[in-house]
SEKE-48569 format. One record per residue (C-alpha): residue in three letters; x, y, z. Coordinates in steps of 0.02 Angstrom, whole numbers, plus 50000, padded with zeros to 5 digits. Layout:
residues N
ALAXYZ...
END
This chain:
residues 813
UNK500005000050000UNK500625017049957UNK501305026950094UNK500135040850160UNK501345056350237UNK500245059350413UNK501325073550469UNK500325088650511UNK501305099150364UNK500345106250246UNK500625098250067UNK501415106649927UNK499955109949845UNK499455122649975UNK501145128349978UNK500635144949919UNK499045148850011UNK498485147250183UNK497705134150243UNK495895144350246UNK495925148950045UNK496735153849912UNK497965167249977UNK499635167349980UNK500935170050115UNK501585187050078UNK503445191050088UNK502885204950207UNK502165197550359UNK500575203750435UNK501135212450562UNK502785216150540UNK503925222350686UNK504095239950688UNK505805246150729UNK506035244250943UNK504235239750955UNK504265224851073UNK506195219950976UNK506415210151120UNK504855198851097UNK504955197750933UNK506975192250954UNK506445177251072UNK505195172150966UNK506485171550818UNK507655158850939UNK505925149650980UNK505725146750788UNK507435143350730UNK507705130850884UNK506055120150800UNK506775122650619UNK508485115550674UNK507815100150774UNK506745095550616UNK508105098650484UNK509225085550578UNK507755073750577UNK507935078150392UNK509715076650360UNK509515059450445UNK507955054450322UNK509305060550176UNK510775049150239UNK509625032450262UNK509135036450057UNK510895036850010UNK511395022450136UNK511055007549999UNK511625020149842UNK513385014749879UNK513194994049894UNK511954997049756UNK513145004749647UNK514594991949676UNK513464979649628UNK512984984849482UNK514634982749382UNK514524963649422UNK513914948349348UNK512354950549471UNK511744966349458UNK510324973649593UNK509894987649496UNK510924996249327UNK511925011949349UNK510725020749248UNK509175015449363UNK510325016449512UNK510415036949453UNK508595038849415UNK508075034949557UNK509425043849669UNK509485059949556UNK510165075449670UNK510095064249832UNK511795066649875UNK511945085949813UNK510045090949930UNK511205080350068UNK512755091250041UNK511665107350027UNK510785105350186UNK512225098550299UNK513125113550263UNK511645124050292UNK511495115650482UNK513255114550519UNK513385135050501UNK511605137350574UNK511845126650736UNK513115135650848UNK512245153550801UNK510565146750866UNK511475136951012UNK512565152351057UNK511245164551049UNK511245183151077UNK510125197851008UNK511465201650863UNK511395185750796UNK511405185450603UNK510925170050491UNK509805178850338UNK511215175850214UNK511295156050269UNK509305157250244UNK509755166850083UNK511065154750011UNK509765140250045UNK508555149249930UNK510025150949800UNK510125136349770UNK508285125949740UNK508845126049562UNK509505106349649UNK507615105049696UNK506735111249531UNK507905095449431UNK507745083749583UNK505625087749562UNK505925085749367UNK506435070449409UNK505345065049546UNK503925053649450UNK505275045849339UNK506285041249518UNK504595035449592UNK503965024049436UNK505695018049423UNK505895011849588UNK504085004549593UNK504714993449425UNK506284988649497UNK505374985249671UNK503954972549551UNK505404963649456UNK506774960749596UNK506384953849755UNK508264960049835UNK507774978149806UNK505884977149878UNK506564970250036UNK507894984750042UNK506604997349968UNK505344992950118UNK506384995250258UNK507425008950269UNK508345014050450UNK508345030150483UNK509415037950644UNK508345044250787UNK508635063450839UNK510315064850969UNK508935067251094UNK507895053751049UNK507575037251155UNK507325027850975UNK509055025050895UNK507805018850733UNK506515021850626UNK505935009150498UNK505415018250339UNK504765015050143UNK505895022749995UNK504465031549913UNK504125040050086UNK505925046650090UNK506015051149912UNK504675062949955UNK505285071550088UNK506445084349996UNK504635090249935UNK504015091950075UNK505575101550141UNK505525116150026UNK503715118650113UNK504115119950280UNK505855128950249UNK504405143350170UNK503315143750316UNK504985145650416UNK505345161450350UNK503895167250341UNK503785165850526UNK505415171750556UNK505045190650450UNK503515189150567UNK504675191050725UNK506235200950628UNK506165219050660UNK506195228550501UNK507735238450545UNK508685220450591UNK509955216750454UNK509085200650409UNK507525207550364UNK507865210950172UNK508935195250168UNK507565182750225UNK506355195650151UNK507265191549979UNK507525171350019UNK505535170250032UNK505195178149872UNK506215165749798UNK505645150449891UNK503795157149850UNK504045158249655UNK505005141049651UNK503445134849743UNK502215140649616UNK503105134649501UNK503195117049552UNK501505116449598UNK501155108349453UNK502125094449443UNK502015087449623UNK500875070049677UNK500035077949833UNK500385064549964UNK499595073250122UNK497865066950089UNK496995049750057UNK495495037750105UNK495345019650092UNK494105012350008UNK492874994650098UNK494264983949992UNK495814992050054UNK496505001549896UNK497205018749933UNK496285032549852UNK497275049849880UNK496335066249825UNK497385077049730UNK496505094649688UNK494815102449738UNK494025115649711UNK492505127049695UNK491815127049520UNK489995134449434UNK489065120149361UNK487515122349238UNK486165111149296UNK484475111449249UNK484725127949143UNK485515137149318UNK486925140549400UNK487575130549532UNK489095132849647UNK489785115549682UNK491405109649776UNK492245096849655UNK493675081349717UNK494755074549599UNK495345057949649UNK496705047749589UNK495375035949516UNK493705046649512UNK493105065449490UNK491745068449614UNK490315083849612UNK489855086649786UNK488605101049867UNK488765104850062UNK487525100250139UNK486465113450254UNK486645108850426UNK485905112450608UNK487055122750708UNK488335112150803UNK488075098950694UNK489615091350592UNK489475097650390UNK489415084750276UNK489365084950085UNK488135077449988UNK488775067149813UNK487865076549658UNK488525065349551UNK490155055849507UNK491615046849349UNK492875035149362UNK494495044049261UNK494535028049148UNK492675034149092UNK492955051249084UNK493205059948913UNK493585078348858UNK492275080448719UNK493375087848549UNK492665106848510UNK491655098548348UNK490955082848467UNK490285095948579UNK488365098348567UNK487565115648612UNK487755122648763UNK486165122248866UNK485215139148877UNK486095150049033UNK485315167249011UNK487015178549044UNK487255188649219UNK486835206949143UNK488405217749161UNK487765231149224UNK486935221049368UNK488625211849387UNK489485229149394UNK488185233449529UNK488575221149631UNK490365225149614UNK489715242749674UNK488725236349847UNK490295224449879UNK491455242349902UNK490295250149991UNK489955236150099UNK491765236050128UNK491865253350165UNK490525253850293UNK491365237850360UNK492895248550394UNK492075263050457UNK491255251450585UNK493025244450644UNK493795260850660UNK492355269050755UNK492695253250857UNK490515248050817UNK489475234950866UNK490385215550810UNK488415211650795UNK488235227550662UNK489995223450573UNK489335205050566UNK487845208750478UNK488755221650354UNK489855205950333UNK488465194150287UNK487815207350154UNK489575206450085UNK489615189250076UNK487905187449987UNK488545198549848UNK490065191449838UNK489355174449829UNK488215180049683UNK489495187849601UNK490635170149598UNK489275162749543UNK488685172349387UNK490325179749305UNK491165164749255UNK490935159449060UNK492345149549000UNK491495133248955UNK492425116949032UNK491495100748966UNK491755083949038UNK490695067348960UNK490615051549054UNK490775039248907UNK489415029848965UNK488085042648965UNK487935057649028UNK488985075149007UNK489265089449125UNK489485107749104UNK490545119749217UNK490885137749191UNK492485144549214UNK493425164149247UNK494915159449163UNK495695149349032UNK497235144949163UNK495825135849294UNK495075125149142UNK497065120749101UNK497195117049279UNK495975103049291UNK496125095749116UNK498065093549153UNK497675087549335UNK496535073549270UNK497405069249101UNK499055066649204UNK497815053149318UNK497215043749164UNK498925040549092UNK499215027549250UNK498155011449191UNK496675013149278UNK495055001549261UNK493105007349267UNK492075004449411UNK490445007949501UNK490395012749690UNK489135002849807UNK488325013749895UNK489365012250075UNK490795015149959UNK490035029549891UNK489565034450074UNK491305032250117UNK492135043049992UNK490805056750010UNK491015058650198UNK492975059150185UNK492925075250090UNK492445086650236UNK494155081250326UNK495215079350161UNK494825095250081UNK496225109750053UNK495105122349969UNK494015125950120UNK493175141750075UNK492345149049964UNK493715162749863UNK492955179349912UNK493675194050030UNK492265191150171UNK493085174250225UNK494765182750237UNK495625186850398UNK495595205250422UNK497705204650441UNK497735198650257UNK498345210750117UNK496705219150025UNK497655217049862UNK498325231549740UNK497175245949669UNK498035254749531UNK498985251349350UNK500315235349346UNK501375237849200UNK502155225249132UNK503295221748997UNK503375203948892UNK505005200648844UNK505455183548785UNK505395165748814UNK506415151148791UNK506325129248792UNK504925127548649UNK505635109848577UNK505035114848407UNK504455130748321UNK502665135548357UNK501645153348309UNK501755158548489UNK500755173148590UNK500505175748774UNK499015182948883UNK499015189949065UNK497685186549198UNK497455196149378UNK496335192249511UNK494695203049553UNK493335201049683UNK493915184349693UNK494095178249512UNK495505179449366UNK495055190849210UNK496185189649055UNK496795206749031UNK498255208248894UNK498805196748735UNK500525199148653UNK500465197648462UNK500805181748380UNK502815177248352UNK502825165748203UNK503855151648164UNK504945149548306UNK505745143748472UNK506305158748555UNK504795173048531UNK505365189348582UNK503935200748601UNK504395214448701UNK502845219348745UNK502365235348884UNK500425232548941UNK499565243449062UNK498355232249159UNK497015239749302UNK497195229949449UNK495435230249571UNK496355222349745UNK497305210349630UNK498705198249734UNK499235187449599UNK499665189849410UNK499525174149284UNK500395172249140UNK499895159248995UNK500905156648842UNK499855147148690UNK500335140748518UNK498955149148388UNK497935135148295UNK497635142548126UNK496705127448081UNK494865134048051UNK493875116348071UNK494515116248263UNK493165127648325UNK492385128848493UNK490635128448486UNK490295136848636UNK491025152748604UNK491335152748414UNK493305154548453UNK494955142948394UNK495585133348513UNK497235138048536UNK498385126548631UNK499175131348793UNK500855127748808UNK501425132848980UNK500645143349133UNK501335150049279UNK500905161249429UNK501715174749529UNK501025183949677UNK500995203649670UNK502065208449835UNK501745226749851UNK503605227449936UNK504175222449772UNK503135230949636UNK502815245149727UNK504345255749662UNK504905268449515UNK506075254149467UNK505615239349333UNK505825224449423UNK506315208149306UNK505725188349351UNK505665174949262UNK504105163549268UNK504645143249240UNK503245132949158UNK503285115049079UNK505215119049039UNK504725135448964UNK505305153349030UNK504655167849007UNK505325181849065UNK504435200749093UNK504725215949200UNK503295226449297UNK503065239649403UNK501635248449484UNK500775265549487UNK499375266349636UNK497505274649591UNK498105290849649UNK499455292349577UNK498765287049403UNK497395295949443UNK498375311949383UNK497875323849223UNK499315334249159UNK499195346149059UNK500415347048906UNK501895358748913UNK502045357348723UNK500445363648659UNK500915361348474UNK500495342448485UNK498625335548552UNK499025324448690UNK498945335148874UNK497955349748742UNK496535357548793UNK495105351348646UNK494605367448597UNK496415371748552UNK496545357748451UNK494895357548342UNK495365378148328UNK497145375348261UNK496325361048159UNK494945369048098UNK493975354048117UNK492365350948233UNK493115333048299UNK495095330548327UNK495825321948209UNK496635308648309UNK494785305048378UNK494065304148212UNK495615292348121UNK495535280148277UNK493825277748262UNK493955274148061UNK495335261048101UNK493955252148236UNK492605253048139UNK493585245947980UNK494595228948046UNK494385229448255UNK492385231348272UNK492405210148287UNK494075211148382UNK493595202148553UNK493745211648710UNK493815229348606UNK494405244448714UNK494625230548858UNK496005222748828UNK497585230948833UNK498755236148676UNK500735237048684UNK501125251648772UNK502875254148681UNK501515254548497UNK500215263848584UNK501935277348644UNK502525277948450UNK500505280048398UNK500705297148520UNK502255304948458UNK501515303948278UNK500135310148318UNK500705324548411UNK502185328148300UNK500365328948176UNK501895316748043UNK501385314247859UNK501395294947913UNK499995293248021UNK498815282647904UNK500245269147847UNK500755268148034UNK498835266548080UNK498355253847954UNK500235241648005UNK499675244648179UNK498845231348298UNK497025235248346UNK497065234848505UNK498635249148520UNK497275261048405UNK495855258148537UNK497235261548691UNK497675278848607UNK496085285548586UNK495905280148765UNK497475288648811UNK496985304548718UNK495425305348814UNK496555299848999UNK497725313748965UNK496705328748906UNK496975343049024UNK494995342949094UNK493885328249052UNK492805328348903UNK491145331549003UNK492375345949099UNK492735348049277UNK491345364049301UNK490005351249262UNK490785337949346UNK489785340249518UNK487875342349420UNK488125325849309UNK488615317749465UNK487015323349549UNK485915321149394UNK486095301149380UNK485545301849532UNK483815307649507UNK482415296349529UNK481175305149424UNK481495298749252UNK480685317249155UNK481765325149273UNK483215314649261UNK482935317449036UNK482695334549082UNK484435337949171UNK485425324949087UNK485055336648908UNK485345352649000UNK486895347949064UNK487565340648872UNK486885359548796UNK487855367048940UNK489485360848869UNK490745370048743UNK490445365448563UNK492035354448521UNK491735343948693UNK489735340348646UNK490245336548460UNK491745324748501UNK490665316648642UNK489225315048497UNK490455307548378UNK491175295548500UNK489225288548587UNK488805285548414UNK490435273648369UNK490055265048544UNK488455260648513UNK489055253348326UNK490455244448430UNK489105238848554UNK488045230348402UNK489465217348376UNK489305213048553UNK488905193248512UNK490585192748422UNK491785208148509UNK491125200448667UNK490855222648725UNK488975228248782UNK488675244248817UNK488925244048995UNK490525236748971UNK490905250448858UNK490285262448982UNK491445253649129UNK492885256749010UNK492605274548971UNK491465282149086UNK492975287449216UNK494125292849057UNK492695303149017UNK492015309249166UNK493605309449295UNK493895326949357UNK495755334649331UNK497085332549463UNK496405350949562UNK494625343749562UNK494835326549593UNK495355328649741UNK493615332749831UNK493185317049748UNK494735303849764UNK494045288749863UNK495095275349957UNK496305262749860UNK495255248549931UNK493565257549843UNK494055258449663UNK492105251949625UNK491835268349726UNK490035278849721UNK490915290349611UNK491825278549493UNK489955269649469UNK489235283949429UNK490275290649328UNK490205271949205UNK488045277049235UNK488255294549170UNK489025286849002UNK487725272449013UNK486185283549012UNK486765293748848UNK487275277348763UNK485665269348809UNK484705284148734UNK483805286148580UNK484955297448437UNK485375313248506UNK485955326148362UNK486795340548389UNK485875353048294UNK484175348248384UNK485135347048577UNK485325366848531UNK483635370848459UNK482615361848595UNK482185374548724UNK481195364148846UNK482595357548943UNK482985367049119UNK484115382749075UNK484675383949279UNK486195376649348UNK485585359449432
END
């Protein structure tokens, strides 16, 4: 029987997130240690920590040297007549044994006598630092691992010598320890340098927990956890998780090895249901609604053995079932009640309120937020039990549905045989997922502790710049994803590199981040092939070819500085640079110095020098859309290169006779971000800053002949080139907005997208009307995306009849 680790560790898989969801251990810790506040403390507890740590790394070197203990006899057999085991297999299965040993003695024989001679000076970050140097040993010893495991299994089957040796290994006791022994399997050692990298993480993040920030170790273990946490994420993939298993009535080891929530259609709804994937079965489970007191259970919706389980091909797919979309302007509203929520949540805490008041705000949140998980997913992930029946979940991002598909496909390549669960077995399996669970809530801000990091509000930039290990040339192209309110959105997509193994795109994107944590990178090889369609959403199916995750420390992005990683996935590496600019900050209009050009220029100065009613960049980047990018999914949403939509601006303001070739070479997406950028860096927003205060208190009207009535006023009220231009762009949205079963855009998402470019009052204004990092889905910001919603939900309005119509109000509202 497989050996189950029972050691209360967590398991890789949760490396990166606590125990209670999906969040990840920040490099900064929660609360850290503010220079000679409580030092003292906080020293102890460092000794308290690094005294455990060193007591369970001996136990480790110790597990290391009973591994290598039958390498040697192995390996002197192996050149004789009777061979145990070949060199090569001998290596397989021993890969980086001996190095991880080497690496880890050294680290304890420098660590010991500092923790056992202890004083408050005591300095060991670079020791912690050099560890974290040097998991490039781990990464090929994890490359490795399933080839060392399946190898030793083999050699365990077909020689009886090795089994015996293979079963029992001894492993030395600690010095203190009344057991000089421990009996212990191979495949439970081989997986204990795994399991090592996990804990040495929690370590430090302990120890920056108790490290004042002035102490010289703090950037050094600071800078060792960063490390430790990307290697982690990117590993993630490619471990077995060992923590967690169940046996079944005939005594066959099942271990669980992801979970997770996902949205199920069922019966033409929505339904939130907490799926187990099994080494041998994918199970659909809903919690069951208990008494209080009572112990939850789940109850089994429905269930497939891997060996029955297919992934229906995009033509083999039949029609979706009918799932009447989540309105976006009802999802943005929720988006709104969640901030304010929050807000009042906040207020409550720092006017020290009622815990029964703050609970119930709470609750409110959570409803919302719970609605909100539920209805904004859409990626379609299909699953068909060959016998029968198929199953439809929705999905936020393309990286989740590449998730699960690789999770089970990498089950079903072990030979595995169809079944049918009795009902105790069925019983069995059921009730063990309550205890063997790792995803335990539900991903949404109300069930996280109020110590944990809100996330970033602002602009990530971020710069593509290469990647390298494609075995073959491919037509290559990557996208980003970033959390918000608890789900990933794609938000960027390099252009295509052709033909090659080494794409360098460097790319700049300028990505809004809503309390984002993490940042996902996918890179895909572009099917051309136009008979591989996917029904569900009329798009190619473009295969991914490596994924990876980093989490956005604010310590780290939070600079004027580019900051460079590299992102390992499947043997690929991409590499990028970001930094970060918060709300505030980006929140900025400045006016032009240089008022020859048009970007930073007031609009009336421009159409004047022009002599035109529109500006002419408005009126040539509309053209370009409404030629070749009114299909274009995601139009005005997702982002173009920044370094394209940069070159699209000096042209443009140097007004340079090669403004239409550039325009019609140029990627769509760059011509949408310029006209967005024209409108982001005029001087005073198009709707002005004067009126800025009555549009705001217009939407609000309840009175819909009053609300008409105002709402006209206020456009009449305007200067001529500002009502034209705001005319001429309404009417292009609106076109855009009739593509919206192809270019994926409604109106309100049109109106989320421009309303604050728009409407945002300049840098002396704004700031009666900045709101909190934490409330980017602000009262204002809403209203401002409902001010451009009401005119682009409007009948025509023309220009020449706005100024002939004398009924509307002619006071100031």
């Amino acid at each position: 029987m497989p050996y189950i680790d029972e050691s209360p560790t967590m398991s890789p898989q949760l490396s990166a997130r606590g125990q209670g969801g999906g969040d990840s251990i920040s490099p900064t810790p929660p609360e850290g240690l503010a220079p000679g506040v409580e030092a003292g403390k906080g020293l102890e507890m460092r000794k308290l920590v690094l005294s455990g740590f060193l007591a369970s790394e001996e136990i480790y070197i110790n597990q290391l040297e009973a591994l290598l203990l039958p390498m040697k006899p192995l390996k002197a057999t192996a050149t004789t007549s009777q061979p145990v085991l070949t060199i090569q297999q001998i290596e397989t299965i021993f890969y980086k044994i001996q190095d991880i040993y080497e690496i880890h003695k050294e680290f304890y024989d420098n660590l010991c006598p500092k923790v056992q001679q202890w004083d408050s000076q005591v300095t060991m970050g670079h020791l912690f630092q050099k560890l974290a140097s040097q998991l490039g040993v781990y990464k090929a010893f994890v490359d490795n691992y399933k080839v060392a495991l399946e190898t030793a299994e083999k050699c365990s089957q077909s020689n009886n010598q090795f089994q015996k040796i293979s079963e029992e290994l001894k492993v030395k006791g600690p010095k203190d320890s009344k057991d000089s022994h421990t009996s212990v399997t191979m495949e439970a050692l081989l997986y204990k340098p795994i399991d090592r990298v996990t804990r040495s993480t929690l370590v430090l993040h302990d120890l920056l927990k108790h490290t004042p920030v002035d102490h010289p170790d703090y950037p050094l273990l600071q800078d060792a956890l960063r490390i430790s946490q990307n290697f982690l994420s990117s590993i993630n993939e490619d471990i077995d998780p060992r923590r967690t298993a169940v046996t079944t009535p005939k005594g066959e080891t099942r271990q669980l090895v992801k979970d997770g929530f996902l949205v199920e259609v069922s019966e033409s709804s929505r339904k939130l249901r907490h799926v187990f994937l099994f080494t041998d079965v994918l199970l659909c489970a809903k919690l069951k609604k208990t008494s209080a007191g009572k112990h939850q259970q789940y109850d089994c919706k429905w269930y497939i053995p891997l060996a029955d389980l297919v992934f229906p091909s995009p033509e083999e797919s039949e029609a979706s079932p009918q799932v009447h979309p989540f309105p976006d302007h009802e999802l943005e509203d929720m988006k709104m009640k969640i901030s304010a929520l929050k807000s009042e949540i906040q207020k409550e805490k720092a006017n020290k309120g009622q815990s029964r008041a703050i609970e119930r705000l709470k609750k409110k949140m959570f409803e919302n937020e719970f609605l909100l998980l539920l209805n904004s997913p859409t990626i379609p992930f299909r699953i068909h039990n060959r016998n029968g029946k198929s199953y439809l979940f929705l999905l936020s991002s393309d990286y989740e549905r590449s998730e699960w598909r690789e999770a089970i496909q990498k089950l079903q390549k072990k030979d595995l045989q169809a079944f049918v669960l009795s009902s105790v077995e069925l019983q069995v399996l059921t009730g063990s997922c309550f205890k063997l669970r790792t995803v335990h809530n539900i991903p949404v801000t109300s069930n996280k502790d109020d110590d944990e990091s809100p996330g970033l509000y602002g602009f990530l930039h971020v710069i593509v710049h290469s990647a390298k290990g494609f075995k073959q040339s491919a037509n290559l192209y990557c996208t980003l994803e970033v959390d918000s309110f608890g789900y990933f959105v794609s938000k960027a997509k390099t252009r295509v590199f052709r033909d090659t193994t080494e794409p360098k795109w460097d790319e700049e994107f300028e990505i809004e981040l809503e309390g984002s944590q993490s940042l996902r990178i996918l890179c895909y090889e572009k099917c051309y092939d136009k008979t591989k369609v996917n029904k569900d959403n009329n798009e190619i199916v473009d295969k991914i070819m490596g994924k990876g995750q980093i989490q956005l420390d604010p310590q780290t992005v939070e600079t004027k500085n580019w900051h460079t990683d590299v992102i390992e996935m499947n043997g690929i590496k991409v590499e990028f640079s970001m930094k970060f600019t918060s709300r505030d900050m980006s929140l900025k209009r400045t006016p032009s110095k240089k008022q020859t050009g048009v970007f930073g220029v007031k609009i009336s100065v421009v159409t004047k020098r022009e002599r035109s009613k529109v500006p002419y960049i408005v009126r040539q980047c509309v053209e370009e859309v409404e030629k070749r990018g009114i299909e274009e999914v995601g139009i005005y949403r997702i982002s173009g290169v920044a370094t394209d939509i940069q070159a699209l601006k000096a042209v443009f303001d140097a007004n340079n006779k090669d403004i239409l070739l550039m325009l019609s070479d140029m990627d769509i997406n760059a011509i949408a971000g310029t006209l967005k950028l024209y409108f982001r860096e005029l001087p005073e927003p198009l709707l002005t800053d004067r009126l800025y205060p009555a549009f705001m208190e217009g939407i609000a009207l309840s009175d819909p002949a009053a609300k008409e009535n105002c709402m006209m006023h206020l456009l009449r009220t305007l200067p001529d080139p500002n009502l034209i231009t705001f005319l001429f762009l309404l009417e292009h949205l609106k076109r855009v907005a009739e593509k919206e079963p192809v270019n994926k855009m409604s109106l309100h998402n049109l109106a989320t997208v421009f309303g604050p470019t728009l409407l945002r009052p300049s840098e002396v204004e704004s700031k009666a009307h900045l709101t909190s990092a934490a409330d980017i889905w602000s009262h204002d910001v809403m209203a401002q995306v409902q001010v451009l919603l009401y005119y682009l939900q409007h009948p025509p309005i023309s220009f020449a009849e706005l100024k002939r119509n004398t009924l509307y109000f002619s006071t100031d509202v």
